[in-house]
C-alpha positions in Angstrom: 0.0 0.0 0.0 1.4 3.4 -1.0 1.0 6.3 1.4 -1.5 8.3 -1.0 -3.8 4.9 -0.3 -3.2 4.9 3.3 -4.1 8.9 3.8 -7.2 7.7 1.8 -7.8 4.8 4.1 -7.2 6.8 7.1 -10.2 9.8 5.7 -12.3 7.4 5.0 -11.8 5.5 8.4 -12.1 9.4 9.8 -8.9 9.5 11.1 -7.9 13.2 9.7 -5.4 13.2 12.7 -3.2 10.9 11.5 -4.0 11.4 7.8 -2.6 14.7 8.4 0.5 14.0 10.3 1.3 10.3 8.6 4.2 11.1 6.3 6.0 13.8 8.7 5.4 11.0 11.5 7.0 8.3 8.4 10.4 10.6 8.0 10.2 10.7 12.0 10.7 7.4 13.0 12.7 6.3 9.7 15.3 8.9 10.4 15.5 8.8 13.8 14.7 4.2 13.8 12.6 5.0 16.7 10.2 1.7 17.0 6.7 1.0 15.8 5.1 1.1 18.8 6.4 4.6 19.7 5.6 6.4 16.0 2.0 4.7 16.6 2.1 6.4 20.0 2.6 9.4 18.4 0.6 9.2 15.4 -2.6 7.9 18.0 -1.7 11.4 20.0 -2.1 13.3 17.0 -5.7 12.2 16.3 -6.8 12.5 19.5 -5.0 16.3 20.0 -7.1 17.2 16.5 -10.5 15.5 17.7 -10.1 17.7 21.1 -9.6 20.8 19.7 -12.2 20.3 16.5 -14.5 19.8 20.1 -13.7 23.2 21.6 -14.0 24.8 18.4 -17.1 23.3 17.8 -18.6 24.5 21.3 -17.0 28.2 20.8 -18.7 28.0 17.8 -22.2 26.5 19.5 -21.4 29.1 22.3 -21.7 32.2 20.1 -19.3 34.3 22.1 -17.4 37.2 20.2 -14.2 36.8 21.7 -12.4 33.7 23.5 -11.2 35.3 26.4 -8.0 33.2 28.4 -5.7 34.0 31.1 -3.3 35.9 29.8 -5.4 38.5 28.3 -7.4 38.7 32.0 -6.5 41.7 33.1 -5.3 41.2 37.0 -4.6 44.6 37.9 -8.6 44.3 38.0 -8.3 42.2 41.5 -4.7 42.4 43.0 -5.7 40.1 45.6 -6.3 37.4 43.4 -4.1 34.6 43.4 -2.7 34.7 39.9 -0.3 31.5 40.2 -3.1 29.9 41.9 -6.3 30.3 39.0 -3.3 29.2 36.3 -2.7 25.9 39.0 -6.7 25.1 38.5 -6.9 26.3 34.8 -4.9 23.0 34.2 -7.1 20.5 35.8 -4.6 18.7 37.7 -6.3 18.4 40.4 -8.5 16.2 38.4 -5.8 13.8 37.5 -5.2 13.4 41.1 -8.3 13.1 42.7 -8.4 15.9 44.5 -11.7 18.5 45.1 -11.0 21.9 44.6 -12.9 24.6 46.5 -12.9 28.3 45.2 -13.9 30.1 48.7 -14.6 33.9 48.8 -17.7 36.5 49.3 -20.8 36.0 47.8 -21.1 38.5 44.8 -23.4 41.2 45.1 -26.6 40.2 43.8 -26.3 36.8 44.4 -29.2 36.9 47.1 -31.4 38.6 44.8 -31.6 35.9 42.6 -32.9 33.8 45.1 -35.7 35.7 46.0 -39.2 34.5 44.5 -42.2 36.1 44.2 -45.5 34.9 46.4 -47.0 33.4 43.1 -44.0 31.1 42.0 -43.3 27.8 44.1 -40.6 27.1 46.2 -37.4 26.8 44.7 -35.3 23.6 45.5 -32.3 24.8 43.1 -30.1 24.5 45.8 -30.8 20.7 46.6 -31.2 19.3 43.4 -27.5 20.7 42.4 -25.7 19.6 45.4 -27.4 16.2 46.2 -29.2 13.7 44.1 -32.4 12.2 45.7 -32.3 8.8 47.0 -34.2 6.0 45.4 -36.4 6.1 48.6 -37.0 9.3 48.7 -38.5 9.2 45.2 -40.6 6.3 45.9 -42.1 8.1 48.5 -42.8 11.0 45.9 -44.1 8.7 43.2 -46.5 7.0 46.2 -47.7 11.0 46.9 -48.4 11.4 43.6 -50.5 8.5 43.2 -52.5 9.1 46.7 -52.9 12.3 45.4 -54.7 10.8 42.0 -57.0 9.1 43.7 
């Protein structure tokens, strides 16, 4: 099989990735004799690097900001107080990797009571437990039971 049938057998498999990167990852490991495994390491790594970043820039896209703001264009003169090493730390995730929680602690924003308030008409708002517990199967058997007294 030549390469031009392989980079047509990797399209068609929809492995851009590697179609892409296949004969620069070819002179790779023939001039350097690195071993299969390795070059399919790499090539493997370079489909999944272009499948990550075709997702973000489908859900910018889905997003419909303007901008993509990051953290080097923040502007932390904003907040001096704000631990700059610290937000760079968690904007890697590795905290993720090693099982660890991470807990961003501060004041409330102003506001943020506001938007909890309801008016008489509306019903009560159970925001706050559904997001930071999941009901247990008996307590949803009890609800379903209500429900069907209630029928009745």
């Amino acid at each position: 099989m030549s390469i031009n049938e392989i980079e047509r057998a990797l399209r068609e498999l929809r492995l851009s990735g590697i179609a892409d990167t296949l004969s620069t990852r070819v002179m790779q490991a023939q001039s350097s004799q690195r071993p299969f495994l390795e070059t399919l390491a790499a090539m493997l790594q370079d489909e999944f690097d272009r499948r990550r970043s075709r997702l973000t820039e489908r859900r910018f896209k889905h997003s419909r900001l303007d901008e993509r703001p990051t953290l080097v264009d923040f502007d932390w003169r904003f907040n001096p107080k704000l631990p700059r090493q610290t937000c760079f730390e968690l904007h890697t995730l590795k905290f993720i990797g090693e099982g660890a929680n991470a807990f961003i602690i501060g004041k409330r924003a102003p506001g943020s009571r506001t938007s909890r308030r309801r008016s008489p008409t509306s019903p009560p708002c159970r925001a706050t437990t559904c997001a930071t517990s999941r009901p247990t199967p008996s307590s949803r058997a009890s609800r379903c039971r209500r429900r069907r007294s209630k029928r009745r």
